[in-house]
C-alpha positions in Angstrom: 0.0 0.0 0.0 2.9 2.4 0.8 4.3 2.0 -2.5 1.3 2.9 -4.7 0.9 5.3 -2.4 3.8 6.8 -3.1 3.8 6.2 -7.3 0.3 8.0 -7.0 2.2 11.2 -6.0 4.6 11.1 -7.9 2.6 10.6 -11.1 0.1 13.4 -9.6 3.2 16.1 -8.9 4.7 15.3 -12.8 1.2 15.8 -14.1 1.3 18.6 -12.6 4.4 20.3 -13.3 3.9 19.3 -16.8 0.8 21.4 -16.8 2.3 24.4 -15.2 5.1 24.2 -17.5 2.8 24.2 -20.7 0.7 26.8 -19.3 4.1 29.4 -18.3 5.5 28.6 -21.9 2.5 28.6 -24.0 0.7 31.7 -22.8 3.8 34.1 -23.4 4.5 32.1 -26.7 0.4 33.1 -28.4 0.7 36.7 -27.0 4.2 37.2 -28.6 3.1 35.1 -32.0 0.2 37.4 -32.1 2.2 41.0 -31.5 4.2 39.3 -34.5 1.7 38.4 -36.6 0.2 41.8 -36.2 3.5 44.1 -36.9 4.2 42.0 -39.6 1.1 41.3 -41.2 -1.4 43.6 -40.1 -3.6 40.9 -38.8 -5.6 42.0 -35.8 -4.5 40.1 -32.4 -8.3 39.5 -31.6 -8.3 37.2 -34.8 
């Protein structure tokens, strides 16, 4: 019992850095892809 236990957290605590680590890089990575896409294209960044 101690054992799954214990591979229970640690699957939970990699699931969740994975997440947070997705979210930090992703959100910066849209908003500066769509500041791009608008100097260089004129696209608007609500599209």
């Amino acid at each position: 019992m101690d054992i799954l236990l214990w591979i229970v957290a640690i699957v939970g605590g990699v699931t969740g850095l994975l997440t947070t680590l997705y979210l930090t890089i992703s959100f910066p990575a849209v908003i500066i892809w769509k500041i791009y896409r608008r100097i260089a294209h004129g696209i608007p960044v609500t599209k």
